[in-house]
C-alpha positions as CSV (number, residue, x, y, z in Angstrom):
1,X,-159.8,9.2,-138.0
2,X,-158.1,11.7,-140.5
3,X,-160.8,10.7,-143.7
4,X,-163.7,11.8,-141.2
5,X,-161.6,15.2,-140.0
6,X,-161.3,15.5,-143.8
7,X,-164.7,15.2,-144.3
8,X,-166.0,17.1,-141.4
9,X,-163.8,19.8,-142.8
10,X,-164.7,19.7,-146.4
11,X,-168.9,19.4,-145.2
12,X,-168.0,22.5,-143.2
13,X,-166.9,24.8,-146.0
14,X,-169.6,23.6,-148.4
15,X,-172.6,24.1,-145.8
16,X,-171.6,27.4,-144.2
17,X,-169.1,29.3,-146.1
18,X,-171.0,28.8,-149.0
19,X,-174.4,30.1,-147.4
20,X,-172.7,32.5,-145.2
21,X,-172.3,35.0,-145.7
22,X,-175.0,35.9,-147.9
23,X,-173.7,38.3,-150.7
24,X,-177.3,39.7,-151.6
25,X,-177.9,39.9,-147.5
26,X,-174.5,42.0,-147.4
27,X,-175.6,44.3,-149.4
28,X,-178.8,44.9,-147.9
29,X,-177.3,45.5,-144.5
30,X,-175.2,48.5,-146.0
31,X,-178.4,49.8,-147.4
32,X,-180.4,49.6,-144.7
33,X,-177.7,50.5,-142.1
34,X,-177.1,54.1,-144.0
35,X,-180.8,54.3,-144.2
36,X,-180.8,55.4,-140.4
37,X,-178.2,58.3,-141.6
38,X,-180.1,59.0,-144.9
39,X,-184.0,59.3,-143.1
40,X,-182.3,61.6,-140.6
41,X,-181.6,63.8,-143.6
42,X,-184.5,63.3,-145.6
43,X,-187.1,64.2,-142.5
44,X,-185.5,67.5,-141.6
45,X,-187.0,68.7,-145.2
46,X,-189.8,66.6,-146.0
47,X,-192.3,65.2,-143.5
48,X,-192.7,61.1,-143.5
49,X,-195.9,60.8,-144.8
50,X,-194.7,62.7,-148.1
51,X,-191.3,61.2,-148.7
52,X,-192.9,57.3,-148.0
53,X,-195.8,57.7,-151.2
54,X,-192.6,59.9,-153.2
55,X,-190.6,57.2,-152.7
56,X,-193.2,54.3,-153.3
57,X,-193.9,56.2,-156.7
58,X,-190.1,56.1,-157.5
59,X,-189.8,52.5,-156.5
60,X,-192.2,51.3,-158.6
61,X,-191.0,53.7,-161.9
62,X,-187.8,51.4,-161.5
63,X,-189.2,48.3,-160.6
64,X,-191.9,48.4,-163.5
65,X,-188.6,49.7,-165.8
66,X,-186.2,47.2,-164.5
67,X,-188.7,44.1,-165.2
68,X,-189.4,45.4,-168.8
69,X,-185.9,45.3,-169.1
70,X,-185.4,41.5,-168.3
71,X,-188.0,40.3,-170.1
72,X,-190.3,39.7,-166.8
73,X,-193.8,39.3,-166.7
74,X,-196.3,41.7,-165.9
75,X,-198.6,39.6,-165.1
76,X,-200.1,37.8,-162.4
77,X,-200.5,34.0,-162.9
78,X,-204.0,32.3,-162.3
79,X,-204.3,32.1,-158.4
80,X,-201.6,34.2,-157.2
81,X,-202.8,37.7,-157.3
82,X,-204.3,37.8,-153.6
83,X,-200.9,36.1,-152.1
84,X,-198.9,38.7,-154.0
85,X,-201.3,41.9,-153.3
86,X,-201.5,40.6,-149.5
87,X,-197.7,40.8,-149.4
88,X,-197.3,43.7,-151.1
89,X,-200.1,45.3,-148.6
90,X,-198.1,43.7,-145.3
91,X,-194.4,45.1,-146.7
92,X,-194.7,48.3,-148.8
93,X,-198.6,49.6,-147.0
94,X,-199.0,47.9,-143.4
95,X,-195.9,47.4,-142.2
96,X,-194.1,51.1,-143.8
97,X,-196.8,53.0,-141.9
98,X,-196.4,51.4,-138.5
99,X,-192.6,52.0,-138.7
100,X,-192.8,55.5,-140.0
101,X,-195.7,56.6,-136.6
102,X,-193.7,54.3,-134.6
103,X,-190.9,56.2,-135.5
104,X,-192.6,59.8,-135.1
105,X,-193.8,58.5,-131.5
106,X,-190.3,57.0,-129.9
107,X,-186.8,57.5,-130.3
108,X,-184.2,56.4,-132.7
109,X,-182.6,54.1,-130.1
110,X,-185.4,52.2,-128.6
111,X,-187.1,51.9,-132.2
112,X,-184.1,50.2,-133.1
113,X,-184.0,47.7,-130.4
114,X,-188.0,47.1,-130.0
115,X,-187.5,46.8,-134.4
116,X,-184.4,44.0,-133.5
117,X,-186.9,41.6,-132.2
118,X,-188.0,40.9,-135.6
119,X,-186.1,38.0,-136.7
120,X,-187.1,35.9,-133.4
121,X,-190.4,36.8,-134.8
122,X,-189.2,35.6,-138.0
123,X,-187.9,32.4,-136.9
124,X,-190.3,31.4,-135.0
125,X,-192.7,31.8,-137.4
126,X,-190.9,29.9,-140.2
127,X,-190.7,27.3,-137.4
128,X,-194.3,27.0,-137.1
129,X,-195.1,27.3,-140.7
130,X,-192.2,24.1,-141.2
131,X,-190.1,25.9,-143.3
132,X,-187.4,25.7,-140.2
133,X,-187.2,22.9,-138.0
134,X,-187.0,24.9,-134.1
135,X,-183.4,24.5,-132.6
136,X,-182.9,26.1,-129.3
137,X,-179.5,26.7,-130.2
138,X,-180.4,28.7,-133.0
139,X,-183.1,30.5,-130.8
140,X,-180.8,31.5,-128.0
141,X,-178.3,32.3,-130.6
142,X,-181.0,35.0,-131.7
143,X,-181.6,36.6,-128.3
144,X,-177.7,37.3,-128.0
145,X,-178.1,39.1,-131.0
146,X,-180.8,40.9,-130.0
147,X,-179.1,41.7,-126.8
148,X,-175.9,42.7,-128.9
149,X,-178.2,45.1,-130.6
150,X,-179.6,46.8,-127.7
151,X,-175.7,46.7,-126.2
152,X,-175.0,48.7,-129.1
153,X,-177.9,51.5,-129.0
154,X,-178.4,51.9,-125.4
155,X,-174.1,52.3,-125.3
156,X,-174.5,55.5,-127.7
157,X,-178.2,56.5,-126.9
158,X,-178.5,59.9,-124.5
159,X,-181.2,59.9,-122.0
160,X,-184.3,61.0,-123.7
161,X,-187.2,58.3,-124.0
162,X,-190.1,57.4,-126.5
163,X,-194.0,56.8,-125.4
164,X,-195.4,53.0,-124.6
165,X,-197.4,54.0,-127.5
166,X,-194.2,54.3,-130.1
167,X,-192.8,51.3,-129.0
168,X,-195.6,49.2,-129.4
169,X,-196.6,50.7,-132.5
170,X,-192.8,49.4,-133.5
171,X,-193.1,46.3,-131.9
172,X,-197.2,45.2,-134.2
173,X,-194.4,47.0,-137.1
174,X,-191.5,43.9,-136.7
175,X,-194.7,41.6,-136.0
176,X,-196.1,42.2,-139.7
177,X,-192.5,42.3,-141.3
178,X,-191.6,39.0,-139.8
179,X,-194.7,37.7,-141.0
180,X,-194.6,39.3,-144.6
181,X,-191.1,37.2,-144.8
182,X,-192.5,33.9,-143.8
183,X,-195.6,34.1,-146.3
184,X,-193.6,35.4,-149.4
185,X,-191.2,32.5,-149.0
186,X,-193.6,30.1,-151.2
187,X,-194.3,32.0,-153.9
188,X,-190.8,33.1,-154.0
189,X,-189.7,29.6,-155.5
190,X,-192.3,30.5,-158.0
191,X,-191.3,34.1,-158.8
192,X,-188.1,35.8,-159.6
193,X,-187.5,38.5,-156.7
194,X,-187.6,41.3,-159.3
195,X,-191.4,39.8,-160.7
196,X,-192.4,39.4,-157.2
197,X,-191.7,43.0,-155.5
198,X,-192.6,44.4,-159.0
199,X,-196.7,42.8,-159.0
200,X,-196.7,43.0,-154.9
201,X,-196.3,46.8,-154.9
202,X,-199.3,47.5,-156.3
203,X,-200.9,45.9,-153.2
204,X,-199.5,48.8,-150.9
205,X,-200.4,51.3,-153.4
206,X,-204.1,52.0,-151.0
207,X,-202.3,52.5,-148.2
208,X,-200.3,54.6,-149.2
209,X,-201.3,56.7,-151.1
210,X,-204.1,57.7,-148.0
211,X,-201.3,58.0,-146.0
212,X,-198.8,60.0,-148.2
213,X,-201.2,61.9,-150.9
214,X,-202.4,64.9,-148.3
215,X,-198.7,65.5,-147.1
216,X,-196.9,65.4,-150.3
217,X,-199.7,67.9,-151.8
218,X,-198.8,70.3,-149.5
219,X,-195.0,70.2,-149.7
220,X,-192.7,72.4,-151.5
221,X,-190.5,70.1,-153.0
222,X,-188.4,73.4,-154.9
223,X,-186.7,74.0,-151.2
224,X,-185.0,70.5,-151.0
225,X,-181.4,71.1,-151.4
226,X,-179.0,68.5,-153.6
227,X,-177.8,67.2,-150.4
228,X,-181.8,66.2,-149.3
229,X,-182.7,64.8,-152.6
230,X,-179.1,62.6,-152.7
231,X,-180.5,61.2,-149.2
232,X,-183.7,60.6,-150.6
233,X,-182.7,59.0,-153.7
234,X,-180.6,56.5,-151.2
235,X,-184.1,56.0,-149.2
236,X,-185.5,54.9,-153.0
237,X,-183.3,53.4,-154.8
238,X,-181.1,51.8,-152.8
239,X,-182.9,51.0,-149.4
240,X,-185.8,50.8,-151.6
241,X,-185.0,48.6,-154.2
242,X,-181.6,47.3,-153.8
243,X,-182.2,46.1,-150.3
244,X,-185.8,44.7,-150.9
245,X,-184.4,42.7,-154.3
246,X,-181.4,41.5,-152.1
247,X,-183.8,40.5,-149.5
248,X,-186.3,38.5,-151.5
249,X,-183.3,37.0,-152.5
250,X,-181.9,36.2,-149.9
251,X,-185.5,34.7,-148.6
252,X,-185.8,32.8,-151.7
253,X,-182.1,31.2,-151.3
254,X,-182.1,30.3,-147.6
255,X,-185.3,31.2,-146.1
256,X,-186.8,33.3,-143.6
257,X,-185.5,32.6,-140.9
258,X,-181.9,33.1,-141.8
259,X,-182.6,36.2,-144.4
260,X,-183.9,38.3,-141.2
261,X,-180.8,36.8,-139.3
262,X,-179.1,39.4,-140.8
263,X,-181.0,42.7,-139.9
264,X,-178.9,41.8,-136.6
265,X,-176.6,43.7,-138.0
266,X,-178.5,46.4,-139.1
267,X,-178.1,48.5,-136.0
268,X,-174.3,48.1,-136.0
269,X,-173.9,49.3,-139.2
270,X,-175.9,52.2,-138.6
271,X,-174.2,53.5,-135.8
272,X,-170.7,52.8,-138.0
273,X,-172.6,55.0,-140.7
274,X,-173.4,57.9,-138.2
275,X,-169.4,58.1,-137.5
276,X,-168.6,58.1,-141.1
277,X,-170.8,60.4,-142.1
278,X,-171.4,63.0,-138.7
279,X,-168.3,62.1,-137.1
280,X,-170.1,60.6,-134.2
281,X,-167.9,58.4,-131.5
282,X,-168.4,55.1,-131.1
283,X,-167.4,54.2,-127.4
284,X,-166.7,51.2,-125.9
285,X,-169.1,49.4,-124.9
286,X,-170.9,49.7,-128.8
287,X,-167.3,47.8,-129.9
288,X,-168.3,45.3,-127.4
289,X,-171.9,45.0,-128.5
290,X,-170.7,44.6,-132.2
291,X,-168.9,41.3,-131.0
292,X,-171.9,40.2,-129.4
293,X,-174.0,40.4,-132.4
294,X,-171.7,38.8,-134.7
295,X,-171.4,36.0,-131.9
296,X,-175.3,35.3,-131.9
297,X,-175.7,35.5,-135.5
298,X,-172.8,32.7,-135.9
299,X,-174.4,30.9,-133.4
300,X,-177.8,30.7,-134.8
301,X,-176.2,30.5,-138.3
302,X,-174.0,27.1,-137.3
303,X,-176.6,25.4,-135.7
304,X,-179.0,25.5,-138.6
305,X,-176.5,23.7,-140.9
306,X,-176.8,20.4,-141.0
307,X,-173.6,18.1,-141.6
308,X,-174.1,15.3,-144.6
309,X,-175.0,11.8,-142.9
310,X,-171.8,10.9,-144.7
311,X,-170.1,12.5,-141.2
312,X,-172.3,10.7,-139.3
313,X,-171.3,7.5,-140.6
């Protein structure tokens, strides 16, 4: 009885505390959490559709810069060009616009939520495309989340309201991003993340540039203070690139389904950003949330582990 409790033990710390938590998915969590801080910033000097083609221009300086630096390839390989354009279209064109007129049409709090439905997209999706095998478990562990993220939004939010429109416009948003996730995951085992974003960018590059290019030309970028341009160059550089390399990452390592697991805690870590930063209180009831998140999330996490048949035995 004690050699399996050993074993149980040892199977345990190999299969979860070595996949979770995800270091790469860490960091994109801080990124993206600040983000909420740092686009609050940004937008009260530059309108949306200028600061998303700025920042796509930015992104791609590095990115092109950064894979000259490792040695990666520029080029696409025989075959691969429309699955790396189509991703590049879904992620850094499709899916930035909906977010960004979402966005403009609700408000912060229910964006947030309606945008938290996105890794039950996610996993469901990796579920029907078999790289997941469906666990109820797992799914019901993903609702608690979700309903820890809307704990934590609705427990801070005032009583103002966004348009049907917004929300839904959020809602087709998470759709695409949950599906961008699921259809990079192949040709991520055949591309490094940095070669990958790198080549797929230039598929959003139409998109945006006839969202961003009428905005940006009539913006006076001289009247952005140091404070703006420090928020925008975390929108760029390190929501941008950081977090999207961590992601693909992440989606390369341990899928999908369990890469978006961790936008969960997105939210949180926004509203723990908004204190640091603009001294806002976090009550209660957003403590209590918090706890519900992480519950879900370990939920869903532990039931997609599988134990060695050696425990079985």
């Amino acid at each position: 009885m004690l050699v399996y409790e050993i074993r149980i033990r040892v199977a345990l710390r190999h299969n979860i505390l070595m996949r979770w938590p995800n270091p790469y998915l860490c960091i994109m969590v801080l990124c993206w959490g600040f983000n909420f801080v740092a686009v609050k910033a940004v937008y009260s000097e530059i309108s949306a559709p200028a600061v998303a083609l700025l920042r796509f221009f930015l992104m791609s300086a590095i990115l092109v810069g950064l894979s000259i630096r490792q040695g990666e390839s520029l080029r696409f390989e025989p075959g691969d060009a429309p699955r790396l354009l189509f991703a590049g279209f879904l992620t850094m064109g499709l899916y930035m616009v909906l977010f960004m007129e979402g966005m403009r049409l609700t408000t912060p709090a229910e964006g947030a939520i309606v945008l938290a439905t996105m890794p039950i997209f996610a996993y469901l999706m990796a579920c029907v495309a078999r790289q997941e095998r469906f666990r109820g478990v797992a799914f019901a562990g993903g609702i608690t989340a979700f309903l820890g993220v809307a704990t934590v939004i609705l427990g801070g939010a005032s009583g103002s309201h966004g348009s049907i429109i917004g929300n839904l416009v959020i809602l087709a948003s998470s759709v695409v991003w949950a599906f961008a996730a699921v259809f990079s995951k192949p040709i991520l085992v055949k591309y490094s993340p940095l070669r990958f974003f790198t080549l797929s960018m230039v598929g959003g590059f139409p998109v945006m540039l006839i969202y961003g290019t009428t905005q940006l030309a009539h913006t006076d970028l001289t009247k952005v203070d140091l404070y703006g341009w420090g928020m925008f160059l975390h929108i760029a550089v390190l929501s941008g690139v950081v977090a999207f390399l961590c992601f693909y990452e992440g989606v390369r390592k341990i899928g999908a389904g369990r890469s978006t697991m961790y936008q969960y805690f997105v939210p949180p870590t926004a509203v723990a950003s908004a204190f640091a930063v603009f001294g806002k209180t976090i009550v209660g009831v957003q403590w209590l949330g918090m706890v519900i998140v992480l519950a879900g999330v370990l939920i869903a996490g532990l039931s997609r582990n599988q134990l060695p048949k050696t425990i079985e035995a």
